[in-house]
C-alpha positions, 0 to 999 in steps of 0.5 A, a space after each residue: 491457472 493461466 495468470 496475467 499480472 499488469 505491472 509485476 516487477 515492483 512491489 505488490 505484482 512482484 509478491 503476486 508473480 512471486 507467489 502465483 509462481 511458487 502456488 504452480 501458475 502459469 504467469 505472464 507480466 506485462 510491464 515497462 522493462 524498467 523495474 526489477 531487471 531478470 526477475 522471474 524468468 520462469 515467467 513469460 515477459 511482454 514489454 510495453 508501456 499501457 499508455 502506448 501501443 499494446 500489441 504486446 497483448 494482441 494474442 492470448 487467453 488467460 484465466 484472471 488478470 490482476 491489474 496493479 498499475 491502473 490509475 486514470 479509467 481510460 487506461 482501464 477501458 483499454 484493457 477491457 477493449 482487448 482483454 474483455 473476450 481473453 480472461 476470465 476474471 479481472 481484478 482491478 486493484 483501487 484503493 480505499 482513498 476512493 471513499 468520500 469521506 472518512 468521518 466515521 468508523 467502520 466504513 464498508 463497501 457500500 459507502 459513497 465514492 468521490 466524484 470528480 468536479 472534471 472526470 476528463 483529468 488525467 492528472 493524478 493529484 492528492 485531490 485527484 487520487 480517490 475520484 480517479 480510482 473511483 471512476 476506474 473501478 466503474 469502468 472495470 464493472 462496465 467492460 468485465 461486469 460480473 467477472 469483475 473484481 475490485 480490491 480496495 488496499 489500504 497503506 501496504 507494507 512490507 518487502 520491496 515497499 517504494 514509498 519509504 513510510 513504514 520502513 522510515 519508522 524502522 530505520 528511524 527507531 534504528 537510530 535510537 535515542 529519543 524517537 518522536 512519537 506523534 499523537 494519541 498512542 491509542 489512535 488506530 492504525 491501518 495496513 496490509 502486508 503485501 504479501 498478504 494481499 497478494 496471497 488473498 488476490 491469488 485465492 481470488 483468482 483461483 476462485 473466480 471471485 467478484 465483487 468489491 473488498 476493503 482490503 487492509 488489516 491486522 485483523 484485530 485492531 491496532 494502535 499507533 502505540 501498539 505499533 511502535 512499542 512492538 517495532 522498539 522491543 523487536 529492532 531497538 529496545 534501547 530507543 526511548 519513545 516520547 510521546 508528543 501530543 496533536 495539538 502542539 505537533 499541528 502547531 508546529 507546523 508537522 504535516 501529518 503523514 508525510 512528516 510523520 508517517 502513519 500518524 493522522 489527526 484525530 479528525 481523520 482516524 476513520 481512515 484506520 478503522 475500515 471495515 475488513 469483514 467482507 475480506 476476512 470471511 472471504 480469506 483473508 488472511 494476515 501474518 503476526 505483525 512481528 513477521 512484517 517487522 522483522 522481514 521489512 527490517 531485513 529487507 530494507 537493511 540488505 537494499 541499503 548495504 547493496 545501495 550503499 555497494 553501488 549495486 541495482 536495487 538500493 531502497 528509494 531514499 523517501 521524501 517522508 519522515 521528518 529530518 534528524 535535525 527537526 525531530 531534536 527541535 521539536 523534541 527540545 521544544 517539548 521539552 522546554 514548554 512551561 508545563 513540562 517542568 519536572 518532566 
């Protein structure tokens, strides 16, 4: 198969060129040259910027293009203005921020989609994200129609992961001592290995597949606790989880997600509990989660030491998680509320 991969040098185009390479695919990457320097260099690299001049995609023709790096829906329509006639299958990669709301569990494919109050804006917001997709995947549906499909991925993990959230709770519990753990620890919790993903986009493309897939896992439910205790036994048995409840982090001012990664209020907990029916029976497949554990443990451990060394590839040091000294306060403000005498 001849494979186009937009953006490839990052994270998830990184294990899909990885993958599509190692499954005997002919690969071609378009991305901006700045991530990733003498990656793949069995594939063939074209270098521009999707925003600017794409002439770097004038000649071609590939059996499926996998889009990871669309944002606003005009950079979409781009894409079907050149590529529409010179592949076969298109994939866009959303997210499953598009849905309107997350009150419930078991949301599916069908539920309804935000809209935008402008659907002009180009800014990528918080309030801005989920709408943006949602228009992007309509304008994927309009310029490749039936050749058209659209993955909607949940929080991935794993190797090479940018964002620093699940791989703050492995260096946190790293540390030791007494790891604040937030909420419920029965509150569901939701991601994808990217590899993963990728595995199952590639089985796609391979297929000529269509149609819109919630695309997160484990395949079996997963708890916060659940998550935390297998991550303790596995990296840091000695560290000691205290479970510290909703109501006393919220009035402390925590933010969920950013502060403490992964952790949402009750309220919220639909956004974990997405229907993944459509993908499982499709393929999708997903590793034990001690494999994800160990390999983005390893992974972030060697990107530290080579940061550390001076040397290109260093893990981002993340804007999530809360400050050593801020868990020790609220941890001592735990501790000292009047009920917890005696422990």
């Amino acid at each position: 198969m001849n494979l186009l991969i937009l953006g490839g040098t990052r994270f998830l185009g990184r294990h899909l060129a990885e993958q599509a390479l190692a499954r005997g695919h002919r690969v071609t990457l378009l991305h901006r040259g700045r991530s990733g320097p003498g990656l793949f260099p069995q594939a063939e690299h074209r270098i521009a910027d999707r925003d600017g001049d794409l002439s770097a995609l004038d000649a071609g023709t590939w059996d499926a293009a996998i889009d990871t790096s669309a944002y606003v829906p005009r950079q979409v329509r781009k894409m079907a203005e050149r590529l529409a006639g010179r592949v076969g299958q298109y994939q866009l990669v959303s997210s499953i921020s598009v849905y309107t709301t997350f009150d419930a569990p078991g949301l599916d494919e069908n539920a309804s989609v935000q809209t935008l109050d402008d659907p002009a804006t180009e800014a990528v917001t918080g309030e801005t994200y989920g709408g943006l997709k949602a228009l992007c995947e309509a304008a994927a549906q309009q310029g490749f129609g039936t050749r058209c499909l659209v993955s909607r991925p949940g929080l991935l993990v794993g190797p090479h992961d940018p964002t620093g959230r699940f791989t703050w709770w492995l260096q946190r519990l790293a540390r030791a001592g007494e790891v604040l753990a937030p909420g419920d620890p029965e509150a569901p919790v939701q991601f994808i290995d990217a590899r993963d993903a990728a595995a199952w986009m590639l089985l796609q493309a391979e297929r000529g597949s269509a149609g819109t897939f919630n695309l997160t896992g484990p395949a079996e439910p997963l708890t916060m606790g659940g998550l935390l205790e297998a991550a303790r036994r596995l990296l840091a048995p000695q560290a000691r989880l205290r479970w510290l409840d909703e109501a006393f982090l919220l009035a402390q001012g925590v933010a969920p997600w950013t502060e403490l990664p992964l952790w949402l209020p009750q309220g919220q907990w639909g956004l974990d509990q997405v229907s993944i029916a459509r993908a499982l029976a499709s393929g999708l497949t997903c590793r034990p989660l001690a494999a994800t554990l160990a390999d983005t443990a390893a992974w972030a451990a060697e990107a530290a030491r080579s940061d550390a060394a001076g040397t290109v590839g260093g893990p981002p040091r993340p804007a999530v998680g809360l400050e050593a000294g801020r868990e020790a306060a609220l941890l001592a403000a735990w501790h000292g509320r009047p009920s917890a005498a005696g422990g």
